[in-house]
C-alpha positions as CSV (number, residue, x, y, z in Angstrom):
1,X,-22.0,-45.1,135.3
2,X,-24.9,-46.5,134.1
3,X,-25.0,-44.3,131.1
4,X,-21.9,-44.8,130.1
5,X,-22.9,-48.6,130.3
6,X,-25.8,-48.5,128.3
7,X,-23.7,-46.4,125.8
8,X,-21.3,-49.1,125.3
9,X,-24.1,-51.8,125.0
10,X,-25.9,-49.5,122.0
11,X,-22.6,-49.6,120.5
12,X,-21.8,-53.4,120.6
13,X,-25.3,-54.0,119.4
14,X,-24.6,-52.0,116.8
15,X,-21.4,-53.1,115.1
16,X,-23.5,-56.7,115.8
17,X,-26.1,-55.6,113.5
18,X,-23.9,-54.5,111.1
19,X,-21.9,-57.6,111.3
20,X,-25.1,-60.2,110.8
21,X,-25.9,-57.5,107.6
22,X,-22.0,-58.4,106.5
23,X,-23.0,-62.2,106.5
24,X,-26.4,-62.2,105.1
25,X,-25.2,-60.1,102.0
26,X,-22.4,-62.4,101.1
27,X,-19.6,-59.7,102.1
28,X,-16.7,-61.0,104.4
29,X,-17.4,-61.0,108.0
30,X,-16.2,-57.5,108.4
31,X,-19.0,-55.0,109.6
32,X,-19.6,-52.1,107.3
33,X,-20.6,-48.8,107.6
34,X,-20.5,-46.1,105.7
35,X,-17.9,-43.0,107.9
36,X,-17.3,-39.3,107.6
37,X,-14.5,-38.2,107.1
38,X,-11.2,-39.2,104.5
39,X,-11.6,-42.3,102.9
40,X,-9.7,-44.9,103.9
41,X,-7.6,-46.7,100.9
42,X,-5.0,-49.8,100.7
43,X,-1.8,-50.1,100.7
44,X,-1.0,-53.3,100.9
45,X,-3.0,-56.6,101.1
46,X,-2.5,-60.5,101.5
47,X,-5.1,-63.3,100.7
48,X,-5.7,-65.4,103.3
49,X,-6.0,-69.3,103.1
50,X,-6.4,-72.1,105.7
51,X,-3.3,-73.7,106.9
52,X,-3.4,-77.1,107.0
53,X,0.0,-78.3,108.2
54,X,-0.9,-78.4,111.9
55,X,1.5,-75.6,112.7
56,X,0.5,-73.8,115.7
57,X,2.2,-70.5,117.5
58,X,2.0,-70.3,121.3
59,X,3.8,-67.2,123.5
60,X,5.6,-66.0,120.2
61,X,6.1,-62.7,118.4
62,X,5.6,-62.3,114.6
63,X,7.5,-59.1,112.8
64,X,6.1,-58.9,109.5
65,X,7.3,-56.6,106.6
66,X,5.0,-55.6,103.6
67,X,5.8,-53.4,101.3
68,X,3.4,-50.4,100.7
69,X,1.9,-48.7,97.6
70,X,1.1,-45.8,98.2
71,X,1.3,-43.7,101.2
72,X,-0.9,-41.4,103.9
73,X,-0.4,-40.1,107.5
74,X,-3.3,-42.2,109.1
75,X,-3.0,-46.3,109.3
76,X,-4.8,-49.2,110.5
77,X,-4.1,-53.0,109.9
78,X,-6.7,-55.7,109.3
79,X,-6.2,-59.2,111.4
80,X,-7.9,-62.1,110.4
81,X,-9.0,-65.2,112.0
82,X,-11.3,-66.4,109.1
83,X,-10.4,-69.6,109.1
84,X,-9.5,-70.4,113.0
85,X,-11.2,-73.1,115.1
86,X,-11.0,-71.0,118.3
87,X,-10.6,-67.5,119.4
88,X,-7.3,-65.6,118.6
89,X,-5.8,-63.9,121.1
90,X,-3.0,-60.6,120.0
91,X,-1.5,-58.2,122.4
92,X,1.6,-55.8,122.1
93,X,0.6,-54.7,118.4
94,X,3.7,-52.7,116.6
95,X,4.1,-50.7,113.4
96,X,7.5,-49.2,112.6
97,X,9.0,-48.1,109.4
98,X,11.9,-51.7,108.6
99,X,15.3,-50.9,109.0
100,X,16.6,-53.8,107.9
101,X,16.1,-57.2,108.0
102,X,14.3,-58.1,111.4
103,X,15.4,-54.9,113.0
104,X,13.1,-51.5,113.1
105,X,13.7,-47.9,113.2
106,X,13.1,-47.5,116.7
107,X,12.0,-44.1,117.0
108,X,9.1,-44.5,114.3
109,X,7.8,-47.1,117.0
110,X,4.2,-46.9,117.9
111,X,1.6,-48.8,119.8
112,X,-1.6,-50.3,117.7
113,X,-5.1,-50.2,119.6
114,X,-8.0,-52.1,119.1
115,X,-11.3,-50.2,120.9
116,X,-8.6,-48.2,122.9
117,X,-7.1,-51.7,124.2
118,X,-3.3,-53.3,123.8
119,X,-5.1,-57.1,123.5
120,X,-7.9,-58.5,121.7
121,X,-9.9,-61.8,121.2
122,X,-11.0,-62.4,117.5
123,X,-13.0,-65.3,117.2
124,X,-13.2,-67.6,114.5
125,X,-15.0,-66.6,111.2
126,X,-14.0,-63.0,112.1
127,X,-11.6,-60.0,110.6
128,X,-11.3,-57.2,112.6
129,X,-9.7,-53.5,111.9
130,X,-7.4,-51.8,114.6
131,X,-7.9,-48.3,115.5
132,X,-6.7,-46.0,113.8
133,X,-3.0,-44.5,114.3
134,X,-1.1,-41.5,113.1
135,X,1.8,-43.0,111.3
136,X,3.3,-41.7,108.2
137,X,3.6,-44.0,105.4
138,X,5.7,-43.8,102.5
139,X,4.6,-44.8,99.2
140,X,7.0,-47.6,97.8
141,X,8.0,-48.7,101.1
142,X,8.5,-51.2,104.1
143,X,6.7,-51.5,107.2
144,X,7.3,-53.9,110.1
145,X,4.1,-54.7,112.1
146,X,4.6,-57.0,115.4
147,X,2.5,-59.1,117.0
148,X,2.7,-61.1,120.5
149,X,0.5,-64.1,120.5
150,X,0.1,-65.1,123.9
151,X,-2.1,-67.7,123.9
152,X,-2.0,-71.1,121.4
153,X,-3.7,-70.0,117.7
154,X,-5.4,-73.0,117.1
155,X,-5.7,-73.5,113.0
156,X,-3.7,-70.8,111.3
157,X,-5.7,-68.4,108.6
158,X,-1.9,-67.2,106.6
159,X,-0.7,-66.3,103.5
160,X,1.9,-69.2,102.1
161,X,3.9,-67.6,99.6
162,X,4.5,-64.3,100.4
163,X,8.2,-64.1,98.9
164,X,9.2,-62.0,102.1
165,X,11.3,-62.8,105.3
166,X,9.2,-62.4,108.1
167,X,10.2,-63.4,111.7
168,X,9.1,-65.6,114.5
169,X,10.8,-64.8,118.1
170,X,10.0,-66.6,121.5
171,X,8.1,-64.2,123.8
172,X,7.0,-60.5,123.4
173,X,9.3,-59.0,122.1
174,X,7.1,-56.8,119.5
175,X,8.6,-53.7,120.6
176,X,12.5,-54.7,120.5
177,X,14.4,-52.8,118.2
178,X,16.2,-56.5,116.9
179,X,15.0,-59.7,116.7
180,X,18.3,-61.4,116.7
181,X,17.3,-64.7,117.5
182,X,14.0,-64.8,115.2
183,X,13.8,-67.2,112.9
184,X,12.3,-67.1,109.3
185,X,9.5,-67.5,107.2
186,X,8.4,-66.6,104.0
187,X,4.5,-66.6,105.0
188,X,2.0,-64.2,106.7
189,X,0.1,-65.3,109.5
190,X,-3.3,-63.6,110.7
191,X,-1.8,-59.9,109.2
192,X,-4.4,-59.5,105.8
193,X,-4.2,-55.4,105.2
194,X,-2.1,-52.5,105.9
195,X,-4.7,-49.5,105.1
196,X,-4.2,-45.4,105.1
197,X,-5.5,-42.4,104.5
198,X,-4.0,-39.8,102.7
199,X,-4.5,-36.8,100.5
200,X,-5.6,-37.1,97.2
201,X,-5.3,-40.9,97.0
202,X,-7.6,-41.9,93.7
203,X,-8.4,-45.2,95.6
204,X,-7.2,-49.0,95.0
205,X,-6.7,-51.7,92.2
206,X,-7.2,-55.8,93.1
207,X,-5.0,-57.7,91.0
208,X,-6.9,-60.7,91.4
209,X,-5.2,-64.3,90.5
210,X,-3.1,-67.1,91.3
211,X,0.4,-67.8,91.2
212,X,1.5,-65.6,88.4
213,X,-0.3,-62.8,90.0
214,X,1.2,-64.0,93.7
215,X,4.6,-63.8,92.7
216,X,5.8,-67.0,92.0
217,X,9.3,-67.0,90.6
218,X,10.1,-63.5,91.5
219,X,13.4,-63.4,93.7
220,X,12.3,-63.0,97.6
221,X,12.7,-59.3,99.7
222,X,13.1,-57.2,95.8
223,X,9.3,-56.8,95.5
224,X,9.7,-57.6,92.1
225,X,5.7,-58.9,91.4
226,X,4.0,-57.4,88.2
227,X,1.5,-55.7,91.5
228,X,4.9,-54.0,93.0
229,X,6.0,-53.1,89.0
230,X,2.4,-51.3,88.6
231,X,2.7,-50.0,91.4
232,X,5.9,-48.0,91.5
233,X,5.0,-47.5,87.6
234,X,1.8,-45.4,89.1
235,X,4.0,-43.2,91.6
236,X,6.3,-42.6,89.2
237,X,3.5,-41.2,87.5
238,X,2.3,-39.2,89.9
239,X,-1.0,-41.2,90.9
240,X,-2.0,-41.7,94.2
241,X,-3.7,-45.1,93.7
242,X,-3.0,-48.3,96.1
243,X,-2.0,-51.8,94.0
244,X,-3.6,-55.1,96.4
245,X,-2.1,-58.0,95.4
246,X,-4.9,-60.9,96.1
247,X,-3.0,-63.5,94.5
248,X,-2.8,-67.0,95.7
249,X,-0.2,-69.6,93.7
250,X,-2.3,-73.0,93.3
251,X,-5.6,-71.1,93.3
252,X,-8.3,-72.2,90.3
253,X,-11.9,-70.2,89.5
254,X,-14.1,-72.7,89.7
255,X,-13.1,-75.2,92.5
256,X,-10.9,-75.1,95.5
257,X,-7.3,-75.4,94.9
258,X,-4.7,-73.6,96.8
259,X,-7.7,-71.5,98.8
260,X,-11.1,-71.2,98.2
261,X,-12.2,-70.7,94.9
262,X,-11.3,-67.3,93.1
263,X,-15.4,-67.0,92.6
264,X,-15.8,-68.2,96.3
265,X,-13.1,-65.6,97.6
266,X,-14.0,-62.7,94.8
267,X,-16.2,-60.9,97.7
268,X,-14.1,-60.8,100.4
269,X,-10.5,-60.4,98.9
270,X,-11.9,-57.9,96.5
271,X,-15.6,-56.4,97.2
272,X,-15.0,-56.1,100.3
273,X,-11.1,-53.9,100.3
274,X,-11.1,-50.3,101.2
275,X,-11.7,-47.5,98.4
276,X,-11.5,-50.3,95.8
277,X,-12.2,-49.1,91.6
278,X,-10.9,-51.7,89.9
279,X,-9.8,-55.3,89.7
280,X,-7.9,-56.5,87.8
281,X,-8.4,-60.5,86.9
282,X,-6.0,-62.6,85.6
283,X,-4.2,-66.2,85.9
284,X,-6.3,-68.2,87.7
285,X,-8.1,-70.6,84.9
286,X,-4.9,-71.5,83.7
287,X,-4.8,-73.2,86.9
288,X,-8.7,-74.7,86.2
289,X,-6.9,-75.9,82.5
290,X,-4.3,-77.5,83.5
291,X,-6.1,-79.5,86.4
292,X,-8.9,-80.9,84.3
293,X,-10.6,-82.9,81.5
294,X,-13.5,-81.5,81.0
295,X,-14.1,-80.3,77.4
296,X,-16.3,-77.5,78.3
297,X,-13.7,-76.4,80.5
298,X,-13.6,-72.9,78.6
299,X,-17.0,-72.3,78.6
300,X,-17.6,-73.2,82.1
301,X,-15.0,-70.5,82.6
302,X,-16.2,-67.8,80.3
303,X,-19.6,-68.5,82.4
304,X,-18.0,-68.0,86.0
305,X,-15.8,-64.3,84.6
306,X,-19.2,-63.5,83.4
307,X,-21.1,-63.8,86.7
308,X,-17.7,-61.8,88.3
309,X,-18.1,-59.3,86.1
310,X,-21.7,-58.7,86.9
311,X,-21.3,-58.8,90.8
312,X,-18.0,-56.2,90.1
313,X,-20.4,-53.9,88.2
314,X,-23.3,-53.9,90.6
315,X,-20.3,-52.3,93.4
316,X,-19.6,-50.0,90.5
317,X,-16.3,-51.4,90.4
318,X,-14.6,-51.8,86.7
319,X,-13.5,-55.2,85.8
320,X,-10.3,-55.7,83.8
321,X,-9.6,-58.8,82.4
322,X,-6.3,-60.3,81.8
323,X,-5.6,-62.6,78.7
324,X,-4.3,-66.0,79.8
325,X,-0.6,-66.5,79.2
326,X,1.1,-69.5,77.5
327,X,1.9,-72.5,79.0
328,X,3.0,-75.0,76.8
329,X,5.5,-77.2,78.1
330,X,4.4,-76.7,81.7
331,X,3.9,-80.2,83.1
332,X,0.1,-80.2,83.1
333,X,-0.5,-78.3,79.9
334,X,-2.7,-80.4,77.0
335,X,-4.0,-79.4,73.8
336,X,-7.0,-79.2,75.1
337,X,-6.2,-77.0,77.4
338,X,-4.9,-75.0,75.0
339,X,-7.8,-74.7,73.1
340,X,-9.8,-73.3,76.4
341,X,-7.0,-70.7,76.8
342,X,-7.8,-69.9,73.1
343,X,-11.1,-69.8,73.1
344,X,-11.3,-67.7,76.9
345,X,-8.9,-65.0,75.4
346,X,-11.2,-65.4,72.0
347,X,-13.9,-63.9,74.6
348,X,-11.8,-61.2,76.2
349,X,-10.7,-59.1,73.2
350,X,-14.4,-59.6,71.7
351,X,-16.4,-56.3,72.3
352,X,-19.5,-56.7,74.5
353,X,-17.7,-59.2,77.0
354,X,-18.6,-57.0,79.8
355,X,-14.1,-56.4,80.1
356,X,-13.8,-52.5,81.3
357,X,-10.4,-53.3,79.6
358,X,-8.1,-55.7,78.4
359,X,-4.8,-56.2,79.7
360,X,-3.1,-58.2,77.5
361,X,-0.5,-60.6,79.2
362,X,-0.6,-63.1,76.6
363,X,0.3,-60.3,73.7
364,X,2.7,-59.4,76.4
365,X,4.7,-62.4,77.3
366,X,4.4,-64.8,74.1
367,X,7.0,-65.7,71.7
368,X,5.8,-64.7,68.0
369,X,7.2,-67.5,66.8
370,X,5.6,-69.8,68.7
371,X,2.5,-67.8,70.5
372,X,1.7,-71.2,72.9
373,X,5.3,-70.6,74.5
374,X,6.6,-67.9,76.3
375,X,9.2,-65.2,75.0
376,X,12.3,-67.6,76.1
377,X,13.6,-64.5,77.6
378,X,10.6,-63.9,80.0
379,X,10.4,-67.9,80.6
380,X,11.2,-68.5,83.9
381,X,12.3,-72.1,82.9
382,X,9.0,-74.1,84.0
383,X,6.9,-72.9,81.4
384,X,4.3,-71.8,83.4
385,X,5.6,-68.8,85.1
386,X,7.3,-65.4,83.9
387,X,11.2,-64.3,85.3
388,X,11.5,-61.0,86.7
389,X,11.6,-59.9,83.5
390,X,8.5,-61.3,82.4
391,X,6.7,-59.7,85.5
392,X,7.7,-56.5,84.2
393,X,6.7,-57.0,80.8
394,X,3.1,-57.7,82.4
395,X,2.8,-54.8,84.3
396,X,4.2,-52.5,81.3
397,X,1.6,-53.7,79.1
398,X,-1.4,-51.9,81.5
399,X,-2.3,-48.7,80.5
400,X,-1.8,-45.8,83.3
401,X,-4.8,-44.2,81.8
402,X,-7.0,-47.2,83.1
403,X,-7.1,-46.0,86.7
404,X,-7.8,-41.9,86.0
405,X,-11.2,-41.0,87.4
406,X,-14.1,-40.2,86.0
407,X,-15.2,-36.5,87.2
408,X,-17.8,-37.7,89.2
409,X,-15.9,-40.7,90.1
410,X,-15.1,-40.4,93.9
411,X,-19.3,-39.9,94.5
412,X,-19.9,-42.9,92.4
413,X,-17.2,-45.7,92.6
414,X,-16.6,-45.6,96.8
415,X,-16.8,-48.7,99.1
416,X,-18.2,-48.1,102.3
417,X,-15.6,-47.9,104.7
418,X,-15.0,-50.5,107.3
419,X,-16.0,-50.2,111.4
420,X,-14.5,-53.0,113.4
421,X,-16.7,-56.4,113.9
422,X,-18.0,-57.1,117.6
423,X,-14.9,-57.3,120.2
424,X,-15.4,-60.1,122.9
């Protein structure tokens, strides 16, 4: 007994070490380690931001759908309570293939762990990982993952727009088959990754942005994003590689917005993901434009990409930038805005920008006629934001090719896989 004690007390000190390690280097509060074995590789991903609204949950379920990449035969979710004021407390944890709407396919039904347990206590600041399950996920589709909350949440760390029924039932009810009387919401609450493992998965791509990037304007439950467009693009190509959509509609560069700032946020929604080789970047300084009046706002920009660039390249993790798209006639665009956008997509196409590769939205969405406006037939009617049709435009314009490995990739480009933080 007292062996087995002191074993599990070399084990929590352990993950505490690695977690203080997590901190100190700037990574999100997840502890890292580096694991035998397959690799493990996202599927799906949320940014999270602090809800300020006061909304609380208190003896509730949550059912929440995302809709996959790519698949594998092992999974684990992330939770996060990054931006809670007191410990968060989930029990009855659920993954099931969605039937439809709130209802699952009952016999794909299975329990999620966390150190071998049904409950656990995150406290605040932290993410954890569950344990690992075998579940088979199919690329290209939807999973419901329950959670019982049986304790009140305090401040909520969510996902606002996620452009998805979820549901929200009174008591535990995670393993029901239907969720008649659950009510909706298009957000994501604590839930921040769905992860697998599978064979010959290449790894994952961040598209990194704001509300272009998020989804904004694309019709709710069709996964019609430009990330869910690239990403069925890429299985119908036959490549195993997992699109993580870390955008967040309001969010800006430079200074808090909608979120912490995208250079605030850049290690944790995208350093720190499973198996991540690339990231893509994209809309948010059009956001940083149209919210001020400073006239070094593009340089100032050009400056923070830069620094992103370099902390992307010291992970060994190629940088792609995205040209900035038009905006004229959105409410807050100016002419000098415009002359930022200019002179930031000036920098982008210019060789030795540090770009791995351009994806060219702007070439991609403008009107020739009038390259400061969108194609009217990709405008989603505010100016700022591209239809459906727009969105797939985007994602058509990124080369395939982009995300083939180097030989010697897989030994080069890896992030260390994640253990779970300290469970109290």
């Amino acid at each position: 007994m007292m062996a087995r004690g002191l074993g599990r007390m070399i084990s929590w000190v352990s993950s505490a070490i690695l977690l203080t390690a997590a901190i100190l280097t700037g990574l999100s509060p997840i502890a890292v380690a580096q694991g035998s074995g397959p690799r493990w590789t996202g599927t799906w991903a949320t940014s999270p931001v602090r809800d300020n609204s006061g909304k609380r949950f208190n003896q509730q379920t949550l059912r929440q759908i995302v809709h996959t990449s790519i698949g594998g035969n092992t999974a684990r979710i992330q939770v996060s309570n990054v931006f809670g004021t007191q410990p968060l407390t989930i029990a009855d944890v659920h993954i099931a293939q969605t039937d439809r709407d709130a209802s699952i396919v009952a016999a794909t039904d299975r329990p999620i762990h966390f150190h071998g347990q049904d409950t656990v206590t995150i406290q605040p600041g932290i993410t954890i990982l569950s344990d690992p399950i075998d579940f088979h996920v199919q690329p290209l589709a939807d999973i419901s993952i329950s959670m019982y909350l049986p304790k009140p949440t305090g401040s909520i760390t969510y996902h606002p727009s996620g452009f998805q029924t979820n549901y929200i039932a009174d008591g535990d009810v995670s393993s029901n088959t239907d969720l008649s009387q659950a009510k909706a919401t298009q957000s994501y609450y604590f839930l921040t990754d769905l992860e697998i493992q599978g064979q010959d998965v290449s790894g994952s791509v961040v598209t990194f942005g704001a509300s272009i990037t998020d989804g904004y304007h694309s019709v709710p439950d069709t996964n019609r994003r430009w990330p869910n467009d690239l990403a069925k693009r890429l299985v119908d190509a036959g490549m195993s590689v997992g699109v993580l959509n870390q955008g967040i509609s309001g969010n800006r560069l430079l200074l808090p917005g909608a979120g912490e700032s995208a250079q605030t946020r850049f290690d944790r929604d995208v350093l720190s993901q499973p198996g991540v080789h690339w990231v893509i970047f994209a809309d948010d300084p059009i956001n940083d434009l149209g919210t001020t009046q400073d006239p070094d706002a593009g340089v100032k920009l050009i400056a923070a990409m830069k620094r992103l660039i370099s902390r992307a390249h010291q992970r060994g993790i190629r940088f792609y930038c995205s040209t900035l798209t038009p905006y004229q006639g959105a409410g807050y665009w100016t002419e000098q805005g415009e002359v930022a956008r200019e002179q930031i997509n000036a920098f982008i196409r210019t060789h030795g920008s540090g770009c791995d590769a351009i994806i060219d939205q702007a070439a991609a969405t403008h009107d020739p006629a009038h390259p400061t406006r969108y194609l009217p037939a990709f405008d989603s009617g505010d100016h700022l934001h591209p239809n459906t049709d727009g969105l797939q435009a985007i994602a058509n314009a990124i080369d395939l090719s982009l995300f083939l490995p180097a030989p010697d990739e897989h030994a080069v480009r890896q992030t260390p896989n994640h253990t779970m933080a300290p469970v109290r």
